[in-house]
N, CA, C and O of each residue as an XYZ file, in Angstrom:
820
protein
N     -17.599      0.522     -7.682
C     -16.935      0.475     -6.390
C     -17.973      0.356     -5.294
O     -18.878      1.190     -5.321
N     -17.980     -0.640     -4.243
C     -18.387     -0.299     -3.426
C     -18.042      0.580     -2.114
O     -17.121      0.442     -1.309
N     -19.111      1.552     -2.169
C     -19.046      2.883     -1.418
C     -19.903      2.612      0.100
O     -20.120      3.671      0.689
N     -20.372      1.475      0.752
C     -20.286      1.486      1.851
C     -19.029      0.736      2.450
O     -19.086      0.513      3.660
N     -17.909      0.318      1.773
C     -16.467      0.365      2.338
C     -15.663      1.150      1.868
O     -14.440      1.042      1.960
N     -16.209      1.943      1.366
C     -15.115      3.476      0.943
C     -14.308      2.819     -0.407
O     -14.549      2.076     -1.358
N     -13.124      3.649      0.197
C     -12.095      3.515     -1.239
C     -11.459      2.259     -1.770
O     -10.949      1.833     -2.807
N     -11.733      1.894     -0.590
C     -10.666     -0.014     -0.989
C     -11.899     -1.268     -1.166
O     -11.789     -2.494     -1.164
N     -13.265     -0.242     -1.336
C     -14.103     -1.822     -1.221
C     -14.326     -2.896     -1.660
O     -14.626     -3.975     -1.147
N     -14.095     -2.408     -3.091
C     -13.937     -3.696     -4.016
C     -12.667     -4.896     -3.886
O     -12.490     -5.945     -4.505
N     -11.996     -4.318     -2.940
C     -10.991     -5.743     -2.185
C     -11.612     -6.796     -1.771
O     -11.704     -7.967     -2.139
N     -12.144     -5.966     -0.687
C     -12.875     -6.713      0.631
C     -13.338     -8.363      0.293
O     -14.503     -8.456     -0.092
N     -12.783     -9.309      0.364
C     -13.515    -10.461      0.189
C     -12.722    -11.284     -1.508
O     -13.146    -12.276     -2.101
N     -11.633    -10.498     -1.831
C     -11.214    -10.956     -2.583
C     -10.234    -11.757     -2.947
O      -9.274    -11.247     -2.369
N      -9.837    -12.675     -3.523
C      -8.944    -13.426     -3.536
C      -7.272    -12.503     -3.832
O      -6.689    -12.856     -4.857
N      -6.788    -11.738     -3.236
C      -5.933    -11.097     -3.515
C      -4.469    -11.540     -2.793
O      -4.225    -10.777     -1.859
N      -3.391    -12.618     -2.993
C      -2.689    -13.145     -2.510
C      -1.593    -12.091     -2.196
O      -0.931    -12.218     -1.166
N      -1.366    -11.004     -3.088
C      -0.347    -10.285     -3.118
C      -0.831     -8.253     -3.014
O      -1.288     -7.524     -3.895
N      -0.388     -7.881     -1.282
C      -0.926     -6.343     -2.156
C       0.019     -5.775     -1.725
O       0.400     -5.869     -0.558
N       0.566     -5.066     -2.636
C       1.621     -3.733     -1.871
C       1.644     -2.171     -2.294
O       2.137     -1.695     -3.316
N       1.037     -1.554     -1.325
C       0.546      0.096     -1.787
C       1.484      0.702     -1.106
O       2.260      0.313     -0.232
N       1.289      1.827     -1.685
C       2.328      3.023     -1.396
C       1.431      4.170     -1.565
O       1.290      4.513     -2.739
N       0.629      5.018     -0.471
C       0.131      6.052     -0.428
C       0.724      7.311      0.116
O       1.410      7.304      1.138
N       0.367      8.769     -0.805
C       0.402      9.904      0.135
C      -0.236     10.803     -0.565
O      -0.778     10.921     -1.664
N       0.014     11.497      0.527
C      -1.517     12.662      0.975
C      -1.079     13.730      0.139
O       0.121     13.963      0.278
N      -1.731     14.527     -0.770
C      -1.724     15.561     -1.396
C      -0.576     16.140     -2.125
O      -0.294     17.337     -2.083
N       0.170     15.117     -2.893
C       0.809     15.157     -3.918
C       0.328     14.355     -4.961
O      -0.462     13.465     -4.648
N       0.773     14.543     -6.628
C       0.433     13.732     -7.413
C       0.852     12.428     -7.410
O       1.480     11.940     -6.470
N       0.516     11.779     -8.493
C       1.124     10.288     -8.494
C       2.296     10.462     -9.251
O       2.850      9.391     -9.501
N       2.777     11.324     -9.637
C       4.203     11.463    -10.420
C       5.372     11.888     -9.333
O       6.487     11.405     -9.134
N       4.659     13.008     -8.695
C       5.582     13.385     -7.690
C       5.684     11.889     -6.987
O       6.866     11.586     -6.826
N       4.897     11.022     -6.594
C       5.184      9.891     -5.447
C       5.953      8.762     -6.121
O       6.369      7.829     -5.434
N       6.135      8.800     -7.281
C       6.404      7.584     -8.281
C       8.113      8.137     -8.352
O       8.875      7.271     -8.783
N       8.778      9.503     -7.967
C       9.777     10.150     -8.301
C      10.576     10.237     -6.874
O      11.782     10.485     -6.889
N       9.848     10.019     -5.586
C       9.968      9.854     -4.307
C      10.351      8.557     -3.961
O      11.203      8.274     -3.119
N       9.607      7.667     -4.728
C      10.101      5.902     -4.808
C      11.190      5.755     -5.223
O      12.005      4.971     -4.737
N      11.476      6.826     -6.645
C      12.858      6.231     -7.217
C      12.661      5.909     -8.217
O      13.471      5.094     -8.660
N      11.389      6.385     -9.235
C      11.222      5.734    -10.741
C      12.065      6.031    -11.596
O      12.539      7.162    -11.485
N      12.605      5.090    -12.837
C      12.759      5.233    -13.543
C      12.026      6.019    -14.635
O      11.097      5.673    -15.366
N      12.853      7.435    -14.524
C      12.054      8.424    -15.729
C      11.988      8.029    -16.745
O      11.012      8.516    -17.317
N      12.595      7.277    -17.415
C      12.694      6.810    -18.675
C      11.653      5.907    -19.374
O      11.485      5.787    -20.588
N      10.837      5.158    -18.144
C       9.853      4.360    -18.115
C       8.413      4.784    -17.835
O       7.356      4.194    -18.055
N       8.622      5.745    -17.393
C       6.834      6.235    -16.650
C       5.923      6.818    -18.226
O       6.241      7.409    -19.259
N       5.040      6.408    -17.810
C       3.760      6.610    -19.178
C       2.849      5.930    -18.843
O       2.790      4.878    -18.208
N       1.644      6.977    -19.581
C       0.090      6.598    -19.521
C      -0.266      5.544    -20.452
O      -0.394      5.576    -21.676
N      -0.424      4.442    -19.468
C      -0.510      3.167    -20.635
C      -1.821      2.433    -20.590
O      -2.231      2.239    -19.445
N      -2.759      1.867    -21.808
C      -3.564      1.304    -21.699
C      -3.415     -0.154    -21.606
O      -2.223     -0.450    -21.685
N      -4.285     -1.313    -21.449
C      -4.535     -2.364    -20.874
C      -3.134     -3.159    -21.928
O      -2.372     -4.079    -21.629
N      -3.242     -2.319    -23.240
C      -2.230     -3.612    -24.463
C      -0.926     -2.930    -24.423
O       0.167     -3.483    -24.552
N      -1.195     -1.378    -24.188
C       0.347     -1.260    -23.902
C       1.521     -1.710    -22.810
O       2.747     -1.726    -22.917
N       0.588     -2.088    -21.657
C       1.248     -1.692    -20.728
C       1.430     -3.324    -20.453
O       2.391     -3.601    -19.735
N       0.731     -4.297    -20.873
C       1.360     -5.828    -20.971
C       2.632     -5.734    -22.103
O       3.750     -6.154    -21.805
N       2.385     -5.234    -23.215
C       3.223     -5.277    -24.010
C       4.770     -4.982    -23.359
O       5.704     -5.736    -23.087
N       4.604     -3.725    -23.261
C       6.163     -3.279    -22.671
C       6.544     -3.608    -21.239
O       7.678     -3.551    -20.761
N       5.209     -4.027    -20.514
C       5.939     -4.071    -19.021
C       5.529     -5.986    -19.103
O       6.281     -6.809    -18.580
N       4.658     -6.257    -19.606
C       4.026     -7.365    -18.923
C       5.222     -8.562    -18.140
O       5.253     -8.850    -16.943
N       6.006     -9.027    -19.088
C       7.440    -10.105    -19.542
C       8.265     -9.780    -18.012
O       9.104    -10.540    -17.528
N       7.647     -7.995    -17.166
C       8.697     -7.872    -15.619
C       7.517     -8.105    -14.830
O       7.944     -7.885    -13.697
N       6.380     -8.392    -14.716
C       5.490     -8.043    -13.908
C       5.562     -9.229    -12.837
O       6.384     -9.978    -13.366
N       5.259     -9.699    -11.897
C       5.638    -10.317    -10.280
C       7.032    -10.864    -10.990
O       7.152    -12.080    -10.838
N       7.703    -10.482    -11.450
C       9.498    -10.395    -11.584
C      10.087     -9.959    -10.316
O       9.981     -8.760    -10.062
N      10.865    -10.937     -9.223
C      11.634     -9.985     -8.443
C      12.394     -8.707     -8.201
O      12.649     -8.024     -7.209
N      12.747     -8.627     -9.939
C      13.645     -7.479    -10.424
C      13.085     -6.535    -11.050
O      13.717     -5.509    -11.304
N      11.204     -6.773    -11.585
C      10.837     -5.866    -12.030
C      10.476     -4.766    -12.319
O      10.425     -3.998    -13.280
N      10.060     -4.884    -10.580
C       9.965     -3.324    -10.194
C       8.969     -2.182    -10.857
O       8.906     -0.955    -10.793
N       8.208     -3.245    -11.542
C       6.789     -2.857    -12.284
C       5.835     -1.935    -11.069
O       5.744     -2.168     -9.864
N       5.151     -0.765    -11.921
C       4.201      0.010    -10.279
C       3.165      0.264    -11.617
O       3.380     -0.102    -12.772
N       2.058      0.953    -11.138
C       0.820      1.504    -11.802
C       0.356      2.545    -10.213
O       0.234      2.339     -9.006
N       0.216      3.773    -11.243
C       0.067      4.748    -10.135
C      -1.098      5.330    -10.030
O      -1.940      4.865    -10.799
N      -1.444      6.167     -9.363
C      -3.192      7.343     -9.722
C      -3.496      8.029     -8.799
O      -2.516      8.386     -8.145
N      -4.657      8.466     -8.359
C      -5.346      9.576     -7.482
C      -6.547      8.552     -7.047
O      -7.013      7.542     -7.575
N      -6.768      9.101     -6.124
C      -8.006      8.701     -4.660
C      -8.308      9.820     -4.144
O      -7.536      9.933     -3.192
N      -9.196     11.040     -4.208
C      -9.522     11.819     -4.139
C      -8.533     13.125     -3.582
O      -8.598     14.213     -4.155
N      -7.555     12.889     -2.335
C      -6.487     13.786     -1.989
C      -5.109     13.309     -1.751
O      -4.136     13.865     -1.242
N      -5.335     11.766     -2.407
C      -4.439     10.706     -1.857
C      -3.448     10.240     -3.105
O      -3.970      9.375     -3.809
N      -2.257     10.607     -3.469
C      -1.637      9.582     -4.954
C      -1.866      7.968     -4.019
O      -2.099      7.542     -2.888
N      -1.634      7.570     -5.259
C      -1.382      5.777     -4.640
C      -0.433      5.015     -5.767
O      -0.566      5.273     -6.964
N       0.065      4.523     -5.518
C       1.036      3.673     -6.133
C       1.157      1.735     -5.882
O       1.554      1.371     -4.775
N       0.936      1.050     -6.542
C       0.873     -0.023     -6.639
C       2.304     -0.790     -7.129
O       2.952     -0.400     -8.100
N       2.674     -1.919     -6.310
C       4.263     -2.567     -7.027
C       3.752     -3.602     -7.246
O       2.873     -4.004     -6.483
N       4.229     -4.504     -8.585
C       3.570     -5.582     -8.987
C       4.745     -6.675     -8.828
O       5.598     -6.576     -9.711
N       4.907     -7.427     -8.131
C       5.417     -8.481     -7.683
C       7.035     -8.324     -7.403
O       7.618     -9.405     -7.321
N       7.601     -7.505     -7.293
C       9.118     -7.153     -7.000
C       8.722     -5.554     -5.652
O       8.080     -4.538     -5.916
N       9.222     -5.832     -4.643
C       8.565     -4.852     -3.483
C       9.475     -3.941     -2.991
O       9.659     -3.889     -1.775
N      10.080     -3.205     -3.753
C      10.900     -1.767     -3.111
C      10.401     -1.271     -2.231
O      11.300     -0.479     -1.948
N       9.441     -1.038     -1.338
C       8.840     -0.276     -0.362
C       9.207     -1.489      0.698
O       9.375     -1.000      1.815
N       9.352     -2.672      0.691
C       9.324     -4.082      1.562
C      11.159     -3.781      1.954
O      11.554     -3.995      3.100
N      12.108     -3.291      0.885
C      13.234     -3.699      0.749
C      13.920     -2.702      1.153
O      15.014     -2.674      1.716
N      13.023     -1.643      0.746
C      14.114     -0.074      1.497
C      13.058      0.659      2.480
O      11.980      1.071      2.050
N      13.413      0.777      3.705
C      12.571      1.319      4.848
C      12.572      2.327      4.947
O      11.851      2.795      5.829
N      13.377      3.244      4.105
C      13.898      4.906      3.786
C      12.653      5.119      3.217
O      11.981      6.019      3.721
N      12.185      4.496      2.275
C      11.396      4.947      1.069
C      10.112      5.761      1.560
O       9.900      6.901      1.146
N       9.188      5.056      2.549
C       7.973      5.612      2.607
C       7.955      6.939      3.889
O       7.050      7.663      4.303
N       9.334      6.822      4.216
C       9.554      8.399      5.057
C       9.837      9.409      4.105
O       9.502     10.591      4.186
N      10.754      8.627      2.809
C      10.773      9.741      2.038
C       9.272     10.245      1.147
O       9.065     11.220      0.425
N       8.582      9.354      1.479
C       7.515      9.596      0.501
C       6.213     10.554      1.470
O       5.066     10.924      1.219
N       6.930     10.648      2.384
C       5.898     11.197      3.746
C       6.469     12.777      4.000
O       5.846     13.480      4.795
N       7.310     13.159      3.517
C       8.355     14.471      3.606
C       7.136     15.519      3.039
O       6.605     15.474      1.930
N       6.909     16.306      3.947
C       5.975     17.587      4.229
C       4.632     16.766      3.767
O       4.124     17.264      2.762
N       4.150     15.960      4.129
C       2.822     15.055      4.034
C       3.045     13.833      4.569
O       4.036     13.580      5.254
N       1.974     12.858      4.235
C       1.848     11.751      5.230
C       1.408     10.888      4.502
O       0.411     11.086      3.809
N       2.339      9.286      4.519
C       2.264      8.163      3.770
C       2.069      7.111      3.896
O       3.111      6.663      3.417
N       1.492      6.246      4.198
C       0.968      4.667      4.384
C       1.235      3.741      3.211
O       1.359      4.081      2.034
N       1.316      2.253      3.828
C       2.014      1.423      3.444
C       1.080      0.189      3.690
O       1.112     -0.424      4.758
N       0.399     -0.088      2.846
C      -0.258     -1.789      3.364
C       0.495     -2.494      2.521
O       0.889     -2.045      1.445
N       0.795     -3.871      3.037
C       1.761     -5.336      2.191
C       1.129     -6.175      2.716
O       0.478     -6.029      3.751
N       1.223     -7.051      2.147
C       0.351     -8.387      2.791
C       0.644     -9.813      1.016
O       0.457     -9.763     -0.199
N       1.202    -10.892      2.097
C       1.880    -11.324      0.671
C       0.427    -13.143      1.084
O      -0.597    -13.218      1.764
N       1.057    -14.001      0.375
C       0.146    -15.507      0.960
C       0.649    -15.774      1.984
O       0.154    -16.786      2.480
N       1.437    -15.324      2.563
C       1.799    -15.541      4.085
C       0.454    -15.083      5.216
O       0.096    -13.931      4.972
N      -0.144    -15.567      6.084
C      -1.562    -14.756      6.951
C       0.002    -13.259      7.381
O       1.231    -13.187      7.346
N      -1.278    -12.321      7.757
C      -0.867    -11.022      8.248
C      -0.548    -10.254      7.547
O      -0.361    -10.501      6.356
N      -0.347     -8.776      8.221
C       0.153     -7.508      7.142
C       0.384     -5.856      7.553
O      -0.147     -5.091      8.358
N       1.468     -5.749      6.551
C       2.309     -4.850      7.604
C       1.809     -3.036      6.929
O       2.161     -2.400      5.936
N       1.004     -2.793      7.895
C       1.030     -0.971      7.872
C       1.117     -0.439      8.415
O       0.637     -0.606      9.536
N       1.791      0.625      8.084
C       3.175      1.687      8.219
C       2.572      3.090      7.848
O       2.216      3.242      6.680
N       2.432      4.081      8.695
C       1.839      4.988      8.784
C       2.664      6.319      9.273
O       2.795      6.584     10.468
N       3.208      7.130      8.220
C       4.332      8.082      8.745
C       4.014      9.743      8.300
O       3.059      9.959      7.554
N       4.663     10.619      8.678
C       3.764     12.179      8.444
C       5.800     12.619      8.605
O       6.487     12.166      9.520
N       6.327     13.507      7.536
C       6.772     14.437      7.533
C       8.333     13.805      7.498
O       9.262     14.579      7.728
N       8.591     12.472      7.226
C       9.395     11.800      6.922
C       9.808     10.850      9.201
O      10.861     10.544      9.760
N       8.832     10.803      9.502
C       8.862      9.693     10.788
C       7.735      8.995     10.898
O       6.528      9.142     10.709
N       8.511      8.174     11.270
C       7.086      7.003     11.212
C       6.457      7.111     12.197
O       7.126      7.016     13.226
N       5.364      7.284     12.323
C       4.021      7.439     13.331
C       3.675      6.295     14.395
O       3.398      6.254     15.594
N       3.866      5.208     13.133
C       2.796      3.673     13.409
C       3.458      2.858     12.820
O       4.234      3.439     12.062
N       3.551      1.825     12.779
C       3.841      0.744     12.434
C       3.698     -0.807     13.189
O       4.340     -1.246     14.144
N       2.419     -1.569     12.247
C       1.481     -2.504     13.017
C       1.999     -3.659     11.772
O       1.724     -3.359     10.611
N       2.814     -5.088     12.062
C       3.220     -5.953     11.479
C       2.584     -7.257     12.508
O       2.738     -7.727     13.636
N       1.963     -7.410     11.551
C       0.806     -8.576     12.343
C       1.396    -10.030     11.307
O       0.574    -10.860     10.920
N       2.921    -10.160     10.955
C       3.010    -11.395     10.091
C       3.206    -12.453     10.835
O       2.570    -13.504     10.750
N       4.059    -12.221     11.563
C       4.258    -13.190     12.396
C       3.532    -12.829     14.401
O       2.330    -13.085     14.464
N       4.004    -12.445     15.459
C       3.725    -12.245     16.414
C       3.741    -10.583     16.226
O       4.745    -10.080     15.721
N       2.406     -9.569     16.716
C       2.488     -8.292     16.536
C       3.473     -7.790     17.071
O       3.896     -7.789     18.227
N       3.929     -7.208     15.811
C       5.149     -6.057     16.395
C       4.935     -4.190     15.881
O       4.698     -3.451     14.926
N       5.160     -4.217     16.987
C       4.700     -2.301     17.278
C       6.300     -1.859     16.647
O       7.374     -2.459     16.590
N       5.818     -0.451     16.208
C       6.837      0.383     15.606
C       6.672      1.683     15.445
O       5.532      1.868     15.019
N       7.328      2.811     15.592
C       7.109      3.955     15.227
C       7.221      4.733     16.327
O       7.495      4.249     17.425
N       7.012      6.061     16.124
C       7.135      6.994     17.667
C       5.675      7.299     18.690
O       5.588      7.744     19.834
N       4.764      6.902     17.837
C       3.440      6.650     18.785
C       2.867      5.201     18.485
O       1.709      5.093     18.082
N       3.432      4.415     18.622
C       2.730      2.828     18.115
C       1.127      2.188     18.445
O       0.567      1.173     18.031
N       0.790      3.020     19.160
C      -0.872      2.865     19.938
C      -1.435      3.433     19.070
O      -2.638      3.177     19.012
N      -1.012      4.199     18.263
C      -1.699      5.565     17.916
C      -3.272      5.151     17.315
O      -4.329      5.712     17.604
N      -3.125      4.317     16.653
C      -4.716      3.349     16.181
C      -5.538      2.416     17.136
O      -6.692      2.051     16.916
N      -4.687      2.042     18.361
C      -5.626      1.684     19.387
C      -7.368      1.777     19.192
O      -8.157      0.834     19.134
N      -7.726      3.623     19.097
C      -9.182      3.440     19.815
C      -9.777      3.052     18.282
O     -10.921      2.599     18.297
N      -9.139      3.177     16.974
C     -10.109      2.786     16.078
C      -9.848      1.334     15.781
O     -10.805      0.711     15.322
N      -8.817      0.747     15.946
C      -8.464     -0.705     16.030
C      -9.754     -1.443     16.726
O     -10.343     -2.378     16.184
N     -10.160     -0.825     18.169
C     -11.317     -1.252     19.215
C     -12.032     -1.377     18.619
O     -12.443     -2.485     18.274
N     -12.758      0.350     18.022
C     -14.144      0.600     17.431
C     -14.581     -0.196     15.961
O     -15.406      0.135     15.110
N     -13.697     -1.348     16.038
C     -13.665     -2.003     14.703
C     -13.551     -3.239     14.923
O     -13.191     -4.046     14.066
N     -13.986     -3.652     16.653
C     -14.066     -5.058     17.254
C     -13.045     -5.451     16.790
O     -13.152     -6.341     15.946
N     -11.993     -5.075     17.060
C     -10.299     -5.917     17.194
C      -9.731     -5.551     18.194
O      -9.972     -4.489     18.769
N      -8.694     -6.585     18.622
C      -7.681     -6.789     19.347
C      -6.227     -7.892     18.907
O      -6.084     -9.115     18.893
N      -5.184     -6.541     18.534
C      -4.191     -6.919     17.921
C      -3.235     -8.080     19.084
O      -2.856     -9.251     19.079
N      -3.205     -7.448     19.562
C      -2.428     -8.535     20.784
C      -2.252    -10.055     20.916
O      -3.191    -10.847     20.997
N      -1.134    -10.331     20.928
C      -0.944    -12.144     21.398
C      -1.537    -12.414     22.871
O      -1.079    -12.004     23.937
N      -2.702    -13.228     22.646
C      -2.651    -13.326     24.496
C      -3.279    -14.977     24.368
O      -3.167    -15.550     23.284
N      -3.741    -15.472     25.193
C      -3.712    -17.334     25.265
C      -4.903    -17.685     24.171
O      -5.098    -18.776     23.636
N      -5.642    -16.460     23.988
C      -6.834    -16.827     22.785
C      -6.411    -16.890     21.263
O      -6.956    -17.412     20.291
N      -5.008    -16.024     21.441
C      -4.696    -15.549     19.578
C      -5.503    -14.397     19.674
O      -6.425    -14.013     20.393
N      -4.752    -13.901     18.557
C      -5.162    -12.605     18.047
C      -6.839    -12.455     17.352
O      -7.550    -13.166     16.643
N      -6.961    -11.148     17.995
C      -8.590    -11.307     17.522
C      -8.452    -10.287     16.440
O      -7.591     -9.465     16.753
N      -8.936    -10.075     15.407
C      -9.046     -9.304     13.902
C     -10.714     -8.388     14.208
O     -11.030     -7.214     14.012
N     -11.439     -9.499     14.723
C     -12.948     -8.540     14.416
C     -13.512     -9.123     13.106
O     -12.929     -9.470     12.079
N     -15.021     -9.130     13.494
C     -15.367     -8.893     12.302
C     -14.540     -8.935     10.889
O     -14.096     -9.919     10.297
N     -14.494     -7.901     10.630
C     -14.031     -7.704      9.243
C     -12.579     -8.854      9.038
O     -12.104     -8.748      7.907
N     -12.194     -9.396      9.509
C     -10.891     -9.843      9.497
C      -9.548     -9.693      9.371
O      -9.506     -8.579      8.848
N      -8.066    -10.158      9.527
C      -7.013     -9.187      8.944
C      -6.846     -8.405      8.004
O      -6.065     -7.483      8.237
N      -7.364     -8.444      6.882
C      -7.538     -7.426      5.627
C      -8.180     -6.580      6.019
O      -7.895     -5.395      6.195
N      -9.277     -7.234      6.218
C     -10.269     -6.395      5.825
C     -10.210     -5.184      7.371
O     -10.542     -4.021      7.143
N      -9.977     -5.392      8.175
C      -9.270     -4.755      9.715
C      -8.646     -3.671      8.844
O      -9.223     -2.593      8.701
N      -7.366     -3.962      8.204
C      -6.333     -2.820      7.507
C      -6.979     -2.410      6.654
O      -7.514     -1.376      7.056
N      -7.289     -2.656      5.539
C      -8.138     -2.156      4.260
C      -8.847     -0.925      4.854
O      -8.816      0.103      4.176
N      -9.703     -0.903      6.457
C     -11.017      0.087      6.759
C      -9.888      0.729      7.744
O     -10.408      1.797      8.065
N      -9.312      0.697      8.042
C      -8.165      1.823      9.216
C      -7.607      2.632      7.943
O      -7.683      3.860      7.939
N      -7.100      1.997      6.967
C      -6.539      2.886      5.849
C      -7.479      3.628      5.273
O      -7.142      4.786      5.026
N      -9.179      3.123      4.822
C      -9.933      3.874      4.466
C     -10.381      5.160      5.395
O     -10.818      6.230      4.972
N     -10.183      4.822      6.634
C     -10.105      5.995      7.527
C      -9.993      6.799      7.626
O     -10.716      7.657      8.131
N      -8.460      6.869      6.915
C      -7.701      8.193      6.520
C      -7.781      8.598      5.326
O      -6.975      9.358      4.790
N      -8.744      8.128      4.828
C      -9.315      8.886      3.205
C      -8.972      7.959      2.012
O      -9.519      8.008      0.911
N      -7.725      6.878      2.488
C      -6.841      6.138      0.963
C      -7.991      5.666      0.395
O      -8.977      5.622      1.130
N      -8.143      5.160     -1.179
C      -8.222      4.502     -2.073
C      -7.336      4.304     -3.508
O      -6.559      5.079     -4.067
N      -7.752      3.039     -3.838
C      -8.107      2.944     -5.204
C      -9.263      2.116     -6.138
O      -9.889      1.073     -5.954
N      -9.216      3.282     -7.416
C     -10.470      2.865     -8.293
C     -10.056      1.607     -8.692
O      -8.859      1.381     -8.869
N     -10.858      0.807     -8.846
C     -11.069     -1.084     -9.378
C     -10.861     -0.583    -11.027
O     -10.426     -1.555    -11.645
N     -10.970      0.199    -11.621
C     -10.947      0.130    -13.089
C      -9.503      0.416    -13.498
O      -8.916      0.095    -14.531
N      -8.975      1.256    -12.187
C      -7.297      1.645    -12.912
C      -6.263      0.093    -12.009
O      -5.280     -0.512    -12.436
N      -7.025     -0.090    -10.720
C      -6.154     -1.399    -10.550
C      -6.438     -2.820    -11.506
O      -5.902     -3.917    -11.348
N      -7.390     -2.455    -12.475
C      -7.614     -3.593    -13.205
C      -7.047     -2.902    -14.965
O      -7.024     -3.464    -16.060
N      -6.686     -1.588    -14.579
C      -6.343     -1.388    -15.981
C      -7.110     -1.429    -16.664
O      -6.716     -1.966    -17.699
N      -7.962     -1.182    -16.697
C      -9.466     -1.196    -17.537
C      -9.862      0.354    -18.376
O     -10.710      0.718    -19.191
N      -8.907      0.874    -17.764
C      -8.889      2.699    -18.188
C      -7.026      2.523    -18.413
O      -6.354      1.571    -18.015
N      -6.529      3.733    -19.149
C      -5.053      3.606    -19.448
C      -4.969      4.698    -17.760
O      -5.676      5.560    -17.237
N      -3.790      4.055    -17.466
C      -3.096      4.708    -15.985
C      -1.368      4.908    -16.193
O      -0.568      4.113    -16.686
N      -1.204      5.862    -15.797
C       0.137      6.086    -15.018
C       1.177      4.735    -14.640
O       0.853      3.996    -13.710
N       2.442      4.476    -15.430
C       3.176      3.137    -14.979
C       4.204      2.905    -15.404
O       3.943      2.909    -16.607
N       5.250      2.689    -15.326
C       6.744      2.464    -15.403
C       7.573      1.760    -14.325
O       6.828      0.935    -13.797
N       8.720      1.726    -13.800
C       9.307      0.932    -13.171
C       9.996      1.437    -11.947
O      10.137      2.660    -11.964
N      10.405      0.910    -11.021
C      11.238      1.812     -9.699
C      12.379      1.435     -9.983
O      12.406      0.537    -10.825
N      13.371      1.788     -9.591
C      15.098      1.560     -9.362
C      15.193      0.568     -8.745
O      14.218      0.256     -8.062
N      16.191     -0.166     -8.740
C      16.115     -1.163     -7.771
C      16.503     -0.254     -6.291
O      16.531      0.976     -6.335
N      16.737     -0.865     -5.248
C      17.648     -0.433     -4.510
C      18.471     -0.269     -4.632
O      18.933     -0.846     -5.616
N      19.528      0.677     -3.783
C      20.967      1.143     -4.058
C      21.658      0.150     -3.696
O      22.779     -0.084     -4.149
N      20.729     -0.949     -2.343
C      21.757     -1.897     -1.696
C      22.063     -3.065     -2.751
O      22.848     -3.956     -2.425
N      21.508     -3.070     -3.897
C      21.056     -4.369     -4.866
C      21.706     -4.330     -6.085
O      21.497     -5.205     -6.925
């Protein structure tokens, strides 16, 4: 991992068309995987052949609802592999924020990407840079001065949006590392057996 970008470094610069996390603060990854809505029936510690075997055939499946879960030092994290319950139900990551605090990066091949930053089941923040920035939440500035200190400026104004340095990812990737998130490159590559089973669909679905 690289550890002068913290927990998400091994992103940084990567060809990654599709990401959708689901973090929170000081619960396990079972408790957060049970907050989403998993299917109990499905969750298990699976290695690289099990977990193609039984899940592979749903994986970027609209309906699949495939996740791989783990720990980042005080942080669970949860990963959805190509079907996006956290995108589809807006309940979810307040519920996943109930007596702690939960973040949300998505970002699909479309440019931009939407994180969602909530504590105690309300949303804090919410910064959707997909199309024209749109603010959300009950303090929507709230990342302002580290947005700055990170040579960006989210705003539409006659120049376009400025990212900084680091660029749109990589902008979100280091605001999220901020707040402590990661994940290890060996369990998002499955390279070690991890935590993984499936979410519910939605109720609306």
């Amino acid at each position: 991992m690289n550890t002068t970008t913290g927990g998400l470094g091994w992103m940084y610069g990567r060809d990654l068309p599709l990401v959708n996390l689901t973090f929170a603060r000081q619960i396990n990854a079972r408790e957060l995987l049970e907050r989403m809505g998993v299917d109990q029936d499905t969750v298990a510690v699976r290695g690289m052949e099990d977990f193609h075997y039984e899940l592979g055939g749903l994986l970027y499946e609209r309906d699949g609802y495939v996740v791989t879960a783990g720990h980042y030092r005080s942080w669970a994290w949860v990963e959805e592999h190509g079907s996006w319950k956290s995108r589809e139900d807006p309940g979810l990551m307040l519920r996943a924020s109930i007596g702690t605090a939960a973040l949300e990066l998505h970002s699909t091949m479309k440019p931009g990407v939407v994180f969602q930053y909530a504590e105690n089941g309300r949303l804090i923040t919410g910064l959707d840079t997909t199309d024209l920035v749109k603010r959300t939440g009950h303090e929507p500035h709230h990342f302002d001065t580290e947005i700055q200190a990170l040579g960006a400026r989210l705003e539409e104004d006659e120049y376009g949006r400025e990212y900084g340095p680091l660029g749109s990812l990589g902008l979100f990737y280091r605001l999220a590392e901020n707040l402590g998130v990661g994940v290890p490159e060996e369990d998002a590559r499955i390279d070690r057996p991890v935590l993984s089973g499936r979410l519910l669909p939605p109720a609306s679905r």
